[in-house]
ChimeraX commands (.cxc) that place a marker at each C-alpha (Angstrom):
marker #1 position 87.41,106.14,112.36 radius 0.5
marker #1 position 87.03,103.07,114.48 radius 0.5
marker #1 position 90.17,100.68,115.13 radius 0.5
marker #1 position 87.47,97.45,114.74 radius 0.5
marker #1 position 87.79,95.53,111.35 radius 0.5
marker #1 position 84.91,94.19,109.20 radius 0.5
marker #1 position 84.61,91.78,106.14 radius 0.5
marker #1 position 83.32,93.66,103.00 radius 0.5
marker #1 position 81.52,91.81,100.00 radius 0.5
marker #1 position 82.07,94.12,96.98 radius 0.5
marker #1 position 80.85,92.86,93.60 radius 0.5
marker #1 position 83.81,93.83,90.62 radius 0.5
marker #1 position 82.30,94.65,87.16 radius 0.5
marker #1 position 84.68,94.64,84.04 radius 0.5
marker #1 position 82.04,96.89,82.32 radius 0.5
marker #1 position 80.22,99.39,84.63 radius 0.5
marker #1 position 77.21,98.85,82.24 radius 0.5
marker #1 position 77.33,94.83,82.75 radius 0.5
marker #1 position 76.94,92.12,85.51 radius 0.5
marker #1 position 79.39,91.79,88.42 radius 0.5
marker #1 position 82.42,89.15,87.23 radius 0.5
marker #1 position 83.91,88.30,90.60 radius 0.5
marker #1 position 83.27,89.29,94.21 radius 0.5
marker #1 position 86.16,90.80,96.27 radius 0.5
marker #1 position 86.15,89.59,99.75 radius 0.5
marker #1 position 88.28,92.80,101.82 radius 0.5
marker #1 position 88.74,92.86,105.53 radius 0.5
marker #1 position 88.20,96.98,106.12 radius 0.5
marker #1 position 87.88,99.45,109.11 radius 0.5
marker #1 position 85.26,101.06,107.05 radius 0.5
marker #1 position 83.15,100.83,104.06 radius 0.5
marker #1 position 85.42,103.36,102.22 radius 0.5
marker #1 position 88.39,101.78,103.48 radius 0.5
marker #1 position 86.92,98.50,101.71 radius 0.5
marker #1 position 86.52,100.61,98.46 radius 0.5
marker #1 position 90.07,102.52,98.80 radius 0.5
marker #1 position 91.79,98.66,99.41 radius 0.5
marker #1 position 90.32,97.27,96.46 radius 0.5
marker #1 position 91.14,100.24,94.20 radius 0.5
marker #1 position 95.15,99.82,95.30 radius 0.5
marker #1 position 95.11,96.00,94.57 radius 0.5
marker #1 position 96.73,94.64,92.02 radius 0.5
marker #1 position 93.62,93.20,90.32 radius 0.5
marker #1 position 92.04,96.62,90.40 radius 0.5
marker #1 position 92.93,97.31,86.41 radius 0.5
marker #1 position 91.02,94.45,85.48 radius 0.5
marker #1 position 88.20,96.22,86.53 radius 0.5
marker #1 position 86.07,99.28,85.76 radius 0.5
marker #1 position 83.88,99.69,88.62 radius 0.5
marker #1 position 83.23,98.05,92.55 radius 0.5
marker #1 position 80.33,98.78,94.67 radius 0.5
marker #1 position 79.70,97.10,98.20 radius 0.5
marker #1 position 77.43,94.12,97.80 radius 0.5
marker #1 position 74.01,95.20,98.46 radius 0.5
marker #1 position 73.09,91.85,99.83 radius 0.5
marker #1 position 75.58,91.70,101.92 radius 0.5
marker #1 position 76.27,93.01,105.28 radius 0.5
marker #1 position 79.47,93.57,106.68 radius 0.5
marker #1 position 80.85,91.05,109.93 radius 0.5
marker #1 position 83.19,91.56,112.00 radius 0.5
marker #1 position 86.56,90.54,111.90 radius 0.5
marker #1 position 88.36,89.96,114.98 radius 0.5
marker #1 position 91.55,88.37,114.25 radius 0.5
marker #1 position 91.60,89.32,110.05 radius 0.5
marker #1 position 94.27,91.48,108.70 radius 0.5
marker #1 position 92.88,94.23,106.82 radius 0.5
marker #1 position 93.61,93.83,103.28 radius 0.5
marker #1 position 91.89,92.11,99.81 radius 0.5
marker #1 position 91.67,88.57,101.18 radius 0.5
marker #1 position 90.55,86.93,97.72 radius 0.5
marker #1 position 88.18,86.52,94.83 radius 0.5
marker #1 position 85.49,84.35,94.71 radius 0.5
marker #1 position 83.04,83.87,91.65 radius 0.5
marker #1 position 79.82,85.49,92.11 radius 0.5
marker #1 position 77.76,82.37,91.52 radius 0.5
marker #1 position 79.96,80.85,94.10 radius 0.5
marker #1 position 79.32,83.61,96.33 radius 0.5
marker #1 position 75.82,83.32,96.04 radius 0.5
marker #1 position 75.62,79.48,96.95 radius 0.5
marker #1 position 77.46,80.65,100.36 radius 0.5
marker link #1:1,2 radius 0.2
marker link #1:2,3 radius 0.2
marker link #1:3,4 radius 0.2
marker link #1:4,5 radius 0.2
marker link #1:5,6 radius 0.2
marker link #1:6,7 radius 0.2
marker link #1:7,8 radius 0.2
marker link #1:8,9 radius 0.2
marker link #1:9,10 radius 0.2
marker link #1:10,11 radius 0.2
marker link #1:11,12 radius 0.2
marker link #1:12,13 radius 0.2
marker link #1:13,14 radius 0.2
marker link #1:14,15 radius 0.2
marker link #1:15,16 radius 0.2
marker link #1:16,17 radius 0.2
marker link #1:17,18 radius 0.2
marker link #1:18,19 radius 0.2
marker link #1:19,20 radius 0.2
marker link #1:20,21 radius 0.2
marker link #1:21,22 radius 0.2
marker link #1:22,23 radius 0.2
marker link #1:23,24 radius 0.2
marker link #1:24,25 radius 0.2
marker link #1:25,26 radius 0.2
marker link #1:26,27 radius 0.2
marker link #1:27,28 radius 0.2
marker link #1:28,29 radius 0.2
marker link #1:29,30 radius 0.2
marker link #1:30,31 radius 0.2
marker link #1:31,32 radius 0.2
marker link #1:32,33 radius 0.2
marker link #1:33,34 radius 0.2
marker link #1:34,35 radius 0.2
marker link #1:35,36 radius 0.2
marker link #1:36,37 radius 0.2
marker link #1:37,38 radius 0.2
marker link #1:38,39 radius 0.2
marker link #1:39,40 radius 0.2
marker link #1:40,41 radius 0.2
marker link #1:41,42 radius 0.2
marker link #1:42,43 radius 0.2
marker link #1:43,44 radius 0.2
marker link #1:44,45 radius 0.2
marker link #1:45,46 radius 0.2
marker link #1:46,47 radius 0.2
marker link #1:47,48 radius 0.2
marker link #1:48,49 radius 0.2
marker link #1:49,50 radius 0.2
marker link #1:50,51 radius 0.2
marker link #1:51,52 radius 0.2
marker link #1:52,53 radius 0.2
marker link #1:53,54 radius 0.2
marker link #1:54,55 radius 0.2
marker link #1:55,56 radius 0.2
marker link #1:56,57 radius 0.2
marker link #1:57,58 radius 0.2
marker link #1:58,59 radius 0.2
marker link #1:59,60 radius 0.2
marker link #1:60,61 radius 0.2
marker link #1:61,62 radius 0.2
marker link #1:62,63 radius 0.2
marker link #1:63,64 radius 0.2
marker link #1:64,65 radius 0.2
marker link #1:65,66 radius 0.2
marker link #1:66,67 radius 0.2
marker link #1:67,68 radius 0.2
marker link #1:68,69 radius 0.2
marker link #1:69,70 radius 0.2
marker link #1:70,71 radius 0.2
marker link #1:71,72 radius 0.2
marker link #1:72,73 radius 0.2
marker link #1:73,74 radius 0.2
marker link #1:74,75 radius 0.2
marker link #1:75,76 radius 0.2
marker link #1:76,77 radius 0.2
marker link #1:77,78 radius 0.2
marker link #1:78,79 radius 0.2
marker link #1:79,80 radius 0.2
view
């Protein structure tokens, strides 16, 4: 595993049959990392499934603690 962190984009879906509520930005050594971190979050029961944004690619994060660093509409998310 490398010691270099990396912002993750994962979409949150309150139904794992529906549209993507929220999206979870997560500062992550790795993309399973990303997913692990947002599963241990307090937020996490609120939803039923979170996949890495597929239009999304991960950047690096130099000085970013790992961790969930917010929540961000997906429409909002989008307009970035």
């Amino acid at each position: 595993m490398t010691d270099q962190m990396h912002v993750y984009a994962l979409d949150c879906y309150p139904d794992p049959n529906g549209d993507p509520s929220v999206v979870m930005i997560v500062a992550a050594r790795s993309e399973t990392d990303a997913v692990e971190l947002a599963f241990t979050h307090p937020n996490a029961a609120q939803y039923k499934a979170v996949q890495l944004n597929p239009k999304s690619k991960p950047g690096r994060a130099i000085t970013i603690d790992r961790g969930v660093h917010g929540f961000v509409s997906w429409r909002a998310y989008k307009a970035l």
